[in-house]
N, C-alpha and C positions, 0 to 999 in steps of 0.2 A: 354701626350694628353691634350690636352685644352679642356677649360669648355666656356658652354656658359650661364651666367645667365640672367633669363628672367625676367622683372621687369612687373610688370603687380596689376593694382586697377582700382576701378573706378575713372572717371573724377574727379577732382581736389583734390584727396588724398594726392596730394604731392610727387608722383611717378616720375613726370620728375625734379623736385629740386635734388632727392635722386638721382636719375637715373645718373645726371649731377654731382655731389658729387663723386658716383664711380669712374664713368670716368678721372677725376680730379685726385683722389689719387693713386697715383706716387707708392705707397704700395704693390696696385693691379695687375694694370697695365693691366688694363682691354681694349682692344680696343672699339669703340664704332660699332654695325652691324646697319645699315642704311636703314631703313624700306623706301619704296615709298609708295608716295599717288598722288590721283589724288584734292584731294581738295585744294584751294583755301593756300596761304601760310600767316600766322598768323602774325601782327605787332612783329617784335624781333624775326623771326623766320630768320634761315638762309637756303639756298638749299643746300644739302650735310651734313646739321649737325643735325637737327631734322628729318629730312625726306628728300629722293630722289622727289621734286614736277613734275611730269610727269605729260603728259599728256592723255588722253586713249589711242589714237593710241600706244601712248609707252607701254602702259599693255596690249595691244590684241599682239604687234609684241613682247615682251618677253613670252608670253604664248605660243604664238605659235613653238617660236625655245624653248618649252618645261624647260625654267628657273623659272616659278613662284613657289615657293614652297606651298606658300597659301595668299590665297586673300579673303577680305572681302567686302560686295557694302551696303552702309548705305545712302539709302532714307532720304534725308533733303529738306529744306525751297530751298536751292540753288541748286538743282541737286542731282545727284548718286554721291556718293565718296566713290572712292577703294583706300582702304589701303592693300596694298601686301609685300610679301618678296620675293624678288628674287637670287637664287642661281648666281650671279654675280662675283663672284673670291673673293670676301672681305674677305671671313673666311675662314682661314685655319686654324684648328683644330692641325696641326703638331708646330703649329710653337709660337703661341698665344691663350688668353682665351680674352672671351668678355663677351660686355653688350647687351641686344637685351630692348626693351618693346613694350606692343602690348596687346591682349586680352587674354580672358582666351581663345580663340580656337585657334588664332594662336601660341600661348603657345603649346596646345595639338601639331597643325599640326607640329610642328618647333620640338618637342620632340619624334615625329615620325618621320622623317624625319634624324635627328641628332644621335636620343639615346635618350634613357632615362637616361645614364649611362653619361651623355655629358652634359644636359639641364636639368637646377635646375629652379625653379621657386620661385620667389619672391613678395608675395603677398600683396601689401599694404592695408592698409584699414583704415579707419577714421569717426567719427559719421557723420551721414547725413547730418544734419545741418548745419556744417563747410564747407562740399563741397558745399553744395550748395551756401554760402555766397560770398566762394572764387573762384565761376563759373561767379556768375553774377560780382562780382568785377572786375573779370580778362577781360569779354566781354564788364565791362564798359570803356576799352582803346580802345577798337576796333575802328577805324572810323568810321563804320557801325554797331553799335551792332544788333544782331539775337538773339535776348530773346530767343524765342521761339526753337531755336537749343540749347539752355544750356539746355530748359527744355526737350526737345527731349532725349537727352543722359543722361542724371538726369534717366529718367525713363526707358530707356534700359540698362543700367548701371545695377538696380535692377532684369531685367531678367537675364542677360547675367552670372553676376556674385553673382545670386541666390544659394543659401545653396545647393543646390539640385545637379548645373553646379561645386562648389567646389570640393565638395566629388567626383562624377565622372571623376575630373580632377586628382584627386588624391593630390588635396594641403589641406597639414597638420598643415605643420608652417604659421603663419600671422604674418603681423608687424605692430602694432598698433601705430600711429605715430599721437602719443600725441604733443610729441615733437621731432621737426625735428632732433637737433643734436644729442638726443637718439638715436632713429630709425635711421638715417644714421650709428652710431657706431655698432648697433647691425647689420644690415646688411653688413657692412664689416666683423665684427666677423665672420657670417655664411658665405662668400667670402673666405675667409680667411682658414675658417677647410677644406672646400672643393679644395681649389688650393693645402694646402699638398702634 
């Protein structure tokens, strides 16, 4: 039976560097599960490799024929943006193990959904400071920088993925990721004991 590991921190931890690191190592042999959204697609971003970028209509016609498995809608500067997972044929559990990332709730919903016994989560985390340096850095490429959206997620980042939403989540282990080629090694480690 295949695993599905869920990468999940807040904004600019360093989660999708690591996330794309897994993917990569040939070791694992992790496929990558392909989350959609409706927002806006990011300079360096590709369709089909960070995200399925759709449009609403495409998340009300897969909800409908009953495939979302969960969905999020985050009020910004530019509109509503849904981030979803849809049950699409990509994962089969008989055949391959994957990589997912996403939030601590679609974490939950996707552990519910799968197994608990199937879906491990991977929690990064890094001092505040750093993300916040390396938020406004990265929106300094943008064309268009949206300050004000780094600081929007900056501070729901702190609800969302509050001491409180942890423990309820049931995540135990973190991965403090001081340094990225550390953190990368140890999270293959825990990859690793679990495919056994």
């Amino acid at each position: 039976m295949g695993k599905i590991f869920y990468m999940m921190g807040k904004s600019s931890s360093g989660k999708d560097t690591i996330y794309k690191r897994l993917i990569e190592d040939p070791t694992l042999g992790l496929m990558r599960m392909i989350m959609y959204t409706t927002r806006p697609i990011r300079t360096g971003e590709t369709d089909g490799v960070e995200y399925h970028f759709v449009d609403e209509a495409t998340l009300y016609r897969l909800a409908d024929e009953g495939k979302v498995i969960e969905e999020r809608t985050y009020p910004t500067r530019l509109g509503l943006w849904h981030y979803f997972t849809v049950d699409d044929g990509q994962v089969d559990l008989t055949r391959r193990s994957f990589a997912a990332m996403g939030t601590l709730e679609s974490y939950i919903q996707l552990r519910n959904y799968f197994g608990k016994e199937v879906v491990f989560p991977i929690y990064i985390e890094v001092d505040d400071g750093i993300r916040l340096k390396r938020a406004v850095e990265r929106e300094l490429k943008e064309k268009e920088p949206h300050y004000s959206e780094v600081c929007r997620r900056f501070l729901a980042d702190e609800e969302d993925f509050s001491e409180e939403n942890l423990k309820k989540a049931g995540i135990k282990r973190r991965f403090n990721n001081e340094t990225l080629e550390e953190t990368v090694e140890e999270v293959k480690r825990y990859c690793m004991e679990r495919l056994r």
